[in-house]
TISEKOL-848146 format. One record per residue (C-alpha): y, z, x; chain; residue number from 1. Coordinates in nm, 2 decimals. Last residue first. Example, Ala and Ser with C-alpha at 12.3 -4.5 7.8 and 13.67 -1.06 7.14 Angstrom:
# residues 2
- -0.11, 0.71, 1.37, A, 2
- -0.45, 0.78, 1.23, A, 1
END
This chain:
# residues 216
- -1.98, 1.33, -0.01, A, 216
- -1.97, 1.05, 0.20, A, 215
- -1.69, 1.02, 0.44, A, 214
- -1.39, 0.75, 0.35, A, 213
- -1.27, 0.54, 0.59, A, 212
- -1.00, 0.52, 0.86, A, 211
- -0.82, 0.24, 1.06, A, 210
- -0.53, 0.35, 1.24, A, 209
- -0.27, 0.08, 1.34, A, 208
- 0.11, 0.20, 1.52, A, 207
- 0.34, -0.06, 1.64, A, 206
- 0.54, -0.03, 1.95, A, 205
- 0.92, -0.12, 1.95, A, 204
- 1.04, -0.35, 2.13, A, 203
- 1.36, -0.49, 1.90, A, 202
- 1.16, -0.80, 1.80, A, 201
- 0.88, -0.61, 1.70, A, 200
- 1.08, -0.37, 1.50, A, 199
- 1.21, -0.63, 1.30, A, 198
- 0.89, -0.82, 1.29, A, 197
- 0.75, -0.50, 1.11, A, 196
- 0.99, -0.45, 0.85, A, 195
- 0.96, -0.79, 0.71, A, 194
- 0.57, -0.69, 0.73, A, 193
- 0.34, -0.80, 0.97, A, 192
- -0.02, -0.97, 0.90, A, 191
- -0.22, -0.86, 1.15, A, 190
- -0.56, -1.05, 1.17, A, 189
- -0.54, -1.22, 1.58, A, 188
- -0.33, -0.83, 1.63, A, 187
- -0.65, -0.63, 1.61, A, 186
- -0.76, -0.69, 1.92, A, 185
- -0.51, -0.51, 2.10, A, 184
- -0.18, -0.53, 2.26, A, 183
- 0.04, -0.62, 1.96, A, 182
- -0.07, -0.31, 1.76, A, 181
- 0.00, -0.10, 2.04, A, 180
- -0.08, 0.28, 1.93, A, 179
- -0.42, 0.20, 1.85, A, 178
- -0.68, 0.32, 1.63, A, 177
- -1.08, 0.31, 1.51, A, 176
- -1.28, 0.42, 1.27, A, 175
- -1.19, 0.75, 1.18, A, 174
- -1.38, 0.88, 0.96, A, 173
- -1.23, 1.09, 0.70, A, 172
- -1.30, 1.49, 0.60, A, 171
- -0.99, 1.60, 0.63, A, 170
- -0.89, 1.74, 1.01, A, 169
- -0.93, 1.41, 1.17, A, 168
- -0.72, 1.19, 0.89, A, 167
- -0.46, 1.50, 0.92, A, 166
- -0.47, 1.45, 1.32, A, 165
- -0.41, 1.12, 1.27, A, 164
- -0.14, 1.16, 0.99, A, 163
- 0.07, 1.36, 1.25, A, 162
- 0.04, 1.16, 1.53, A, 161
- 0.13, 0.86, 1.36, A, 160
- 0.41, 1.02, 1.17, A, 159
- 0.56, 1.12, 1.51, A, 158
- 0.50, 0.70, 1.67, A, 157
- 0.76, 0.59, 1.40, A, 156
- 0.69, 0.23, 1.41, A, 155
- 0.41, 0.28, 1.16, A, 154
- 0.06, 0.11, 0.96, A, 153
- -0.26, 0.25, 0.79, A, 152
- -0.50, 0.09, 0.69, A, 151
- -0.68, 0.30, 0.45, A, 150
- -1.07, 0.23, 0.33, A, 149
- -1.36, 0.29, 0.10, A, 148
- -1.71, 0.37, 0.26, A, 147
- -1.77, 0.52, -0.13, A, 146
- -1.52, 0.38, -0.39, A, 145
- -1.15, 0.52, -0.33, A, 144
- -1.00, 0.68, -0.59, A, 143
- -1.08, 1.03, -0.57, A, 142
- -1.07, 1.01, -0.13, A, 141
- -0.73, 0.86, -0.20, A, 140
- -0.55, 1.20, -0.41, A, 139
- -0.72, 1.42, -0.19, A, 138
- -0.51, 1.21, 0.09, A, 137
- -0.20, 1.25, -0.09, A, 136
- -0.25, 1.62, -0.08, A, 135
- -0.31, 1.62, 0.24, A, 134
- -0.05, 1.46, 0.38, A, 133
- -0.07, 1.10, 0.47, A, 132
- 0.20, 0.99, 0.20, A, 131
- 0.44, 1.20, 0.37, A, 130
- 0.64, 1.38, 0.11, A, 129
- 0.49, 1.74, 0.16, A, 128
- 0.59, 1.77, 0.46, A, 127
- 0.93, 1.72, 0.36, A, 126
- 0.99, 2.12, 0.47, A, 125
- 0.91, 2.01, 0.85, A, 124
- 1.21, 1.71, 0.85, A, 123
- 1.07, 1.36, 0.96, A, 122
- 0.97, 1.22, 0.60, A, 121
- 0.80, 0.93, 0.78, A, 120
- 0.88, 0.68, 0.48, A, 119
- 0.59, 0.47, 0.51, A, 118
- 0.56, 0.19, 0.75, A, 117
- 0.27, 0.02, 0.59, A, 116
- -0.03, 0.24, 0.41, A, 115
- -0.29, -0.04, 0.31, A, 114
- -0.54, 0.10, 0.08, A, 113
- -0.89, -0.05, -0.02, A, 112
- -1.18, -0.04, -0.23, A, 111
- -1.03, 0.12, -0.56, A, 110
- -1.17, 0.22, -0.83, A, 109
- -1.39, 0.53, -0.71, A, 108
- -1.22, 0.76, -0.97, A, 107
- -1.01, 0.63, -1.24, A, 106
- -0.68, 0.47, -1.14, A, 105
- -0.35, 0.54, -1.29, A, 104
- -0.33, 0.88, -1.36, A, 103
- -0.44, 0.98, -1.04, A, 102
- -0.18, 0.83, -0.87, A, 101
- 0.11, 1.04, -1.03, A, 100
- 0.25, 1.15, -0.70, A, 99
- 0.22, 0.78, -0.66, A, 98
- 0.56, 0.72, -0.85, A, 97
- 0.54, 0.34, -1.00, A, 96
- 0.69, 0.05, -1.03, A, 95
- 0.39, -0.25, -1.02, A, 94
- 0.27, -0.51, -0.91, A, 93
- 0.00, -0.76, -0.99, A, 92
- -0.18, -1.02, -0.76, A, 91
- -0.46, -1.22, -0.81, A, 90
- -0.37, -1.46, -1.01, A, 89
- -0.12, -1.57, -0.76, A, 88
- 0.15, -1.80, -0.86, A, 87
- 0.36, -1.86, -0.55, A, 86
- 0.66, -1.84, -0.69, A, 85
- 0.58, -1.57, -0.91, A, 84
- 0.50, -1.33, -0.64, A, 83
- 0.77, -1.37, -0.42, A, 82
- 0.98, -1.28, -0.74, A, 81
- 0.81, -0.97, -0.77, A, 80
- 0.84, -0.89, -0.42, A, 79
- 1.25, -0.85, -0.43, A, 78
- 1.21, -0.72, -0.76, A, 77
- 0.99, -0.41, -0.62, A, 76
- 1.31, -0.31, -0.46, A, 75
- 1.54, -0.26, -0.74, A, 74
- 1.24, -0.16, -0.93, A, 73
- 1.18, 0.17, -0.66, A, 72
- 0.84, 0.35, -0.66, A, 71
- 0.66, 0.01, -0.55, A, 70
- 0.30, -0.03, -0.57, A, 69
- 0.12, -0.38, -0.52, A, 68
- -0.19, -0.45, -0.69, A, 67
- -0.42, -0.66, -0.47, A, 66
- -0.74, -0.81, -0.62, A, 65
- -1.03, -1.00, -0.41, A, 64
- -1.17, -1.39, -0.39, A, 63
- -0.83, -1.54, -0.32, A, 62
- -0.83, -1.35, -0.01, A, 61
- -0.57, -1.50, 0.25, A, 60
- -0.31, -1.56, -0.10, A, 59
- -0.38, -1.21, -0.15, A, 58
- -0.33, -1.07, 0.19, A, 57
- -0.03, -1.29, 0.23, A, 56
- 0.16, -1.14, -0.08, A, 55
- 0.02, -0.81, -0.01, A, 54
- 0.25, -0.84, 0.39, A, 53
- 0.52, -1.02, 0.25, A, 52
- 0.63, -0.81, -0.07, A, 51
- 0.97, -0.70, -0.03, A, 50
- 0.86, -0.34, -0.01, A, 49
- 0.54, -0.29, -0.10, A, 48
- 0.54, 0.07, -0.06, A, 47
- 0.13, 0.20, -0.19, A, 46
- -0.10, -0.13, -0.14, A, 45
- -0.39, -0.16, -0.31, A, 44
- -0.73, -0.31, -0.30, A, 43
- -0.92, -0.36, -0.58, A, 42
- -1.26, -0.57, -0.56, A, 41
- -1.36, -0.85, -0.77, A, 40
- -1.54, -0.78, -1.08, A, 39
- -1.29, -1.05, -1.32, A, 38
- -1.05, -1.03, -1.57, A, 37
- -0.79, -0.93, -1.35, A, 36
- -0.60, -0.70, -1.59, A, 35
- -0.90, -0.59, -1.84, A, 34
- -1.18, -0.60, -1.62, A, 33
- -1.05, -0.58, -1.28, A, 32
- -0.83, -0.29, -1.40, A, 31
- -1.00, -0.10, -1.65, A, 30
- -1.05, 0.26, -1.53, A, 29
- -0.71, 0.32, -1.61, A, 28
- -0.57, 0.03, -1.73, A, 27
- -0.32, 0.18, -1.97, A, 26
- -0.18, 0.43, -1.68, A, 25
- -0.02, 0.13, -1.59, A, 24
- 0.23, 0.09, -1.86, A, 23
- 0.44, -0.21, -1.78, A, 22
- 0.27, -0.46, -1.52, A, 21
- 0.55, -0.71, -1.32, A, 20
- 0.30, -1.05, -1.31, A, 19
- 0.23, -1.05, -1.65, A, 18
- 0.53, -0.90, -1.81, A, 17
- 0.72, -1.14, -1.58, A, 16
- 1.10, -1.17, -1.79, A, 15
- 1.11, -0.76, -1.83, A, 14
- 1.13, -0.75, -1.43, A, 13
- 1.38, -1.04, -1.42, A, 12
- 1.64, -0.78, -1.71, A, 11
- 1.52, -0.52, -1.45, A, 10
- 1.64, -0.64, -1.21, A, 9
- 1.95, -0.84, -1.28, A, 8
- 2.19, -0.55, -1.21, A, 7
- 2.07, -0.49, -0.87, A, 6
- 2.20, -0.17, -0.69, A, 5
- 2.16, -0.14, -0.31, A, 4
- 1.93, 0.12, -0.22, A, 3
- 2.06, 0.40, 0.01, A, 2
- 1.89, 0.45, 0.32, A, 1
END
């Protein structure tokens, strides 16, 4: 899908240096500390999107800290300003390629991921892309603190499949899954995307997976 240009983006972006962080591989290591002043828990969320789902989650959990990870500024905008009108302290995003994760976040930093509706990369030589590949997950089980987790969410029922069986096969515990989101009992705390509702309305079934990180 090709992404709409937005003159004013970065010119807003560069308006909410507080909100909209610059330099993340500055907090390193530092994040709760130095960006959320505070020892709350870190919970990320890798394609943000317009923002719904982490701005929920943080305004639900007052009490934790979301940073929100967008690769593309002409998209992240469209969350950014979600985010400054509703004034959350705990919330910071950011535009960022998370190939380069590991330079951002220093080992067993981060409590939580939430994978929703990732690009599915379809084609067999973008393997690589998917963001539950192995190499990605590598990249997660550094991160993640011990018993950390990834929620992982998808209307495209292949990528499911496939990032199931590369949860199985790499060392992660699978805690529990469905491929009906909205027949189960997980649906009473789902907070949907704008992505999501579309899909719902059109009858399609959501993918959940629920997965947490083995001891070493």
């Amino acid at each position: 899908m090709r992404l709409r240009y937005k003159p004013w983006a970065e010119e807003y972006i560069e308006s909410n240096p507080t909100v909209a962080l610059q330099n993340p591989e500055n907090y390193q290591g530092q994040w709760a500390k130095t960006v959320f002043k505070n020892n709350h828990p870190l919970n990320i969320e890798i394609g943000t999107g317009k923002g719904e789902f982490i701005v929920t989650l943080a305004k639900k959990y007052p009490e934790q800290n979301f940073l929100a990870i967008e690769r593309y500024p002409s998209v992240m905008v469209l969350a950014l300003k979600k985010i400054v009108a509703e004034n959350l302290p705990n919330l910071k995003i950011i535009a960022f390629d998370v190939t380069m994760l590991l330079d951002i976040f220093a080992p067993q930093e981060v409590n939580r991921i939430y994978l929703n509706f990732s690009d599915p990369w379809p084609k067999v030589r973008h393997e690589k892309r998917r963001l539950t590949n192995i190499k990605f997950l590598e990249f997660y089980q550094l991160i993640l603190q011990t018993n950390g987790e990834i929620h992982f969410k998808t209307d495209n029922d292949q990528l499911f499949a496939y990032s199931l069986e590369s949860f199985q096969t790499n060392n992660w515990k699978v805690i529990d899954y469905t491929t009906d989101l909205y027949d189960s009992k997980y649906l009473e705390n789902n907070i949907p995307t704008e992505y999501e509702r579309r899909f719902v309305q059109l009858g399609k079934n959501i993918n959940y997976l629920y997965v947490q990180k083995e001891l070493d």
